[in-house]
C-alpha positions in Angstrom: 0.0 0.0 0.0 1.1 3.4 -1.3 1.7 6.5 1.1 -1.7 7.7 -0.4 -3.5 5.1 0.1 -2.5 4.8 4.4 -3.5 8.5 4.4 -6.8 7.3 3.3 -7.2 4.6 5.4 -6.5 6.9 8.7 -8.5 9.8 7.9 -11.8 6.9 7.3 -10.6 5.6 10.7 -10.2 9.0 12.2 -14.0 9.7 10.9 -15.3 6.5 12.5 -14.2 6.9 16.0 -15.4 11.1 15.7 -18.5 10.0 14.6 -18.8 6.9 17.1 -17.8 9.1 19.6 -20.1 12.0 18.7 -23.3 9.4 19.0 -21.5 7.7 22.4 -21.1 11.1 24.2 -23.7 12.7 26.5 -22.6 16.4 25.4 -25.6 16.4 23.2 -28.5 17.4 25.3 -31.0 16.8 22.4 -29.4 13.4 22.1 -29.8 12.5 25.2 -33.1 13.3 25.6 -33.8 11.6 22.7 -32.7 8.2 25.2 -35.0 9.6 27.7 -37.8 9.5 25.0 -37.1 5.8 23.8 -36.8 5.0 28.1 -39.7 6.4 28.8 -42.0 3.9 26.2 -40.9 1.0 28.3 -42.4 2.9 31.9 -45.6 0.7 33.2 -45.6 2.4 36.3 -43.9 5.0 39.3 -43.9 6.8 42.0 -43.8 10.8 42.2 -43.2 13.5 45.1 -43.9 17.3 44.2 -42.9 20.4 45.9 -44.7 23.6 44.4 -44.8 27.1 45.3 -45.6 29.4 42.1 -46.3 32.7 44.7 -45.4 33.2 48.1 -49.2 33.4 49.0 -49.8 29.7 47.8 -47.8 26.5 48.7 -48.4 22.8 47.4 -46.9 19.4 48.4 -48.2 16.2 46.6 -47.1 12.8 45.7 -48.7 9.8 44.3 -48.2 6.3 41.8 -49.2 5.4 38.7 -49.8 1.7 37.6 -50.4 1.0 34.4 -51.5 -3.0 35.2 -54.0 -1.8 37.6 -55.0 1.1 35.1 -55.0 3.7 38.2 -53.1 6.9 38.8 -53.3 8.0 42.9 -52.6 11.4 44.0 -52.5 13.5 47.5 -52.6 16.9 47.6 -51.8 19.4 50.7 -52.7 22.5 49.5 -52.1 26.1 51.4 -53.3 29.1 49.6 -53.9 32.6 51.4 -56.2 33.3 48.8 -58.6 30.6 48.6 -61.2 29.1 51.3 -60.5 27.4 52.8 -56.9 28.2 53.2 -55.4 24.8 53.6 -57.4 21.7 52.3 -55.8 18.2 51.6 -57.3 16.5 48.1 -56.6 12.7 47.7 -58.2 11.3 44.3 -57.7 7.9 42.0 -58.6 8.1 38.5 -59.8 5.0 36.8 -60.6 3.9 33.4 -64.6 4.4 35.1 -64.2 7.8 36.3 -62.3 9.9 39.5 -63.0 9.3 42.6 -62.3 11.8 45.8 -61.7 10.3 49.6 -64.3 12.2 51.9 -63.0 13.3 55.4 -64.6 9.9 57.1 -62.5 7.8 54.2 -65.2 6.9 52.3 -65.0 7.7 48.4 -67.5 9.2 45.9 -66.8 9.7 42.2 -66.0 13.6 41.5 -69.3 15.1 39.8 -67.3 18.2 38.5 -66.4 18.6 35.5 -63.2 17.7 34.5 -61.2 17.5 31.1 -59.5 14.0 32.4 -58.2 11.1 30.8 -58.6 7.9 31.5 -55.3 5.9 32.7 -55.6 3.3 30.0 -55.2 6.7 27.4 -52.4 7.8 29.4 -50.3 4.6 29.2 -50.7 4.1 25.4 -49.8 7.4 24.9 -47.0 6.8 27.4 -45.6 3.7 25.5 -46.4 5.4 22.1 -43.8 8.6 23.5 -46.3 11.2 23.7 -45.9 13.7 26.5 -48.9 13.3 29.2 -50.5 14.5 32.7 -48.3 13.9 35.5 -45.2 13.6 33.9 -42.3 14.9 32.5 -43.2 16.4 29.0 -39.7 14.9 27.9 -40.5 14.9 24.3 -41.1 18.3 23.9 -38.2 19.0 25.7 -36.4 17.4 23.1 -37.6 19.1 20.5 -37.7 22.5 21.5 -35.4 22.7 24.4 -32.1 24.7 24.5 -29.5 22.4 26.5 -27.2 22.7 29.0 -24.9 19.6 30.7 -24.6 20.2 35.0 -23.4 18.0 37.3 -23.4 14.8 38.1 -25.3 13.5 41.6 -27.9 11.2 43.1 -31.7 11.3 43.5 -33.2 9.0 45.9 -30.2 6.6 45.7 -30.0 6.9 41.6 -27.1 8.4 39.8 -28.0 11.1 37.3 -26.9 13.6 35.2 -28.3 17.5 35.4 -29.7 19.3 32.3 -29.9 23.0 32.4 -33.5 22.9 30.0 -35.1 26.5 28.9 -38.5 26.0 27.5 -41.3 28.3 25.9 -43.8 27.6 28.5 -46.9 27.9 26.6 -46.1 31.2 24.6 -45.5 33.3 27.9 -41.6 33.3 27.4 -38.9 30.9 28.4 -39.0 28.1 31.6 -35.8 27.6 33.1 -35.5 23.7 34.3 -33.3 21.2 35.4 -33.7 17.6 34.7 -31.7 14.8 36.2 -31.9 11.8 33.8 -30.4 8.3 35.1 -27.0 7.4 33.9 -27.9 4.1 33.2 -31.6 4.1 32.4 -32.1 7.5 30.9 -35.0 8.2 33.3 -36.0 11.4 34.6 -35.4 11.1 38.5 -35.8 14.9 39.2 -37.4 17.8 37.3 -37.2 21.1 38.8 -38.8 24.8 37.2 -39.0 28.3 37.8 -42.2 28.6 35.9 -44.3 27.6 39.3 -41.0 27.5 42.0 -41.4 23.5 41.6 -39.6 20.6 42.1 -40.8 17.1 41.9 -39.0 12.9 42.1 -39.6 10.4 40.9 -39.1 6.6 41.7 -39.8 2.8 41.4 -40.0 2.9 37.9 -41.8 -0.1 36.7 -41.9 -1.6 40.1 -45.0 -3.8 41.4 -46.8 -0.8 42.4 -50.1 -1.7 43.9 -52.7 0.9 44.9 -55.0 -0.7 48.1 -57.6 2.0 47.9 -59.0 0.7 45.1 -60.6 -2.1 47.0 -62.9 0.0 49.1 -63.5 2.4 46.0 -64.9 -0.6 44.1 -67.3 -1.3 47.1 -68.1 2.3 47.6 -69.1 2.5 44.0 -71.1 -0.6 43.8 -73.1 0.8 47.1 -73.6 4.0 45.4 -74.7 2.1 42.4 -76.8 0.0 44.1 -78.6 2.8 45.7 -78.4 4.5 42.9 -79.9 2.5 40.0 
């Protein structure tokens, strides 16, 4: 082989391992959220714990699971708000492929008469596993498309090592969202999503676990006793 032809060769090699290395590094924010997007498809269930304080006047902590096998998403919501009344009110609701029920303050459930723009859980986990952004979850698709990246530091979230993105998002046509979003090193999973949009930050964890949600044994018998008086 000619001195022309072992130029050739190396500058071919020297391309390879650029481009191998360009698609193996996690530089690329929109890359890598492009793993997060594929990682999320394969979630069946988890577990989330939310901080939210959008004005000093108003204060929210919340946390709840989703489960996909038992088609169910639970939520509790502490709520304290200066400008509502009452002032501080605690909300716990399950939503079902049947409708959403709401735990009275003697435990017992009803199913929510308001009206309400919801989805049913069954929707939400297609959607999930098809890699459209829904309720109750990181909106990391859009993030992918239209965020502007920035790579932060390393650290752990309930246990999990993750890397931080600096994300800025249009947040609805009201100007840029600043966030940060810890995705797992290994799984590509968003463990923490913080914003300045509403002074949140919420976890999340036990992704794809056996999550069970027990209330929805004495929902079923409430509703079959409401029913029942209720023809």
């Amino acid at each position: 082989m000619n001195a022309r032809g072992m130029w050739a060769l190396a500058i071919v090699g020297a391309l390879l391992i650029g481009f191998t290395v360009f698609w193996l590094s996690p530089e690329s924010g929109e890359r890598e959220f492009g793993r997060a997007v594929e990682a999320v498809k394969l979630v069946r269930g988890y577990r989330y714990s939310s901080v939210t304080a959008p004005r000093p006047t108003r204060h929210t902590e919340a946390h709840g699971e989703m489960s996909c096998s038992q088609a169910a998403f639970h939520q509790l919501i502490h709520v304290v708000d200066q400008d509502l009344k009452p002032s501080d009110f605690v909300e716990e609701t399950l939503r079902l492929n049947t409708g959403t029920f709401q735990r009275a303050g003697d435990g017992t459930w009803s199913r929510r008469t308001l009206s309400e723009g919801w989805e049913k859980p069954e929707q939400l986990c297609t959607k999930l596993s098809s890699g459209v952004d829904i309720q109750f979850f990181p909106d990391v698709s859009r993030m992918q498309k239209n965020g502007i990246f920035e790579r932060g530091e390393s650290k752990e979230v309930n246990g999990v090592p993750c890397r931080v993105w600096k994300v800025q998002v249009t947040e609805y046509g009201s100007g840029l969202e600043n966030r940060t979003v810890c995705l797992g090193v290994k799984d590509h999973l968003p463990y923490e999503v913080t914003s300045d949009y509403d002074g949140s930050r919420t976890t999340f964890s036990d992704f794809n676990a056996a999550i069970e949600i027990p209330e929805m044994t004495s929902i079923a018998a409430s509703d079959d006793g409401s029913r029942a008086n209720n023809p």
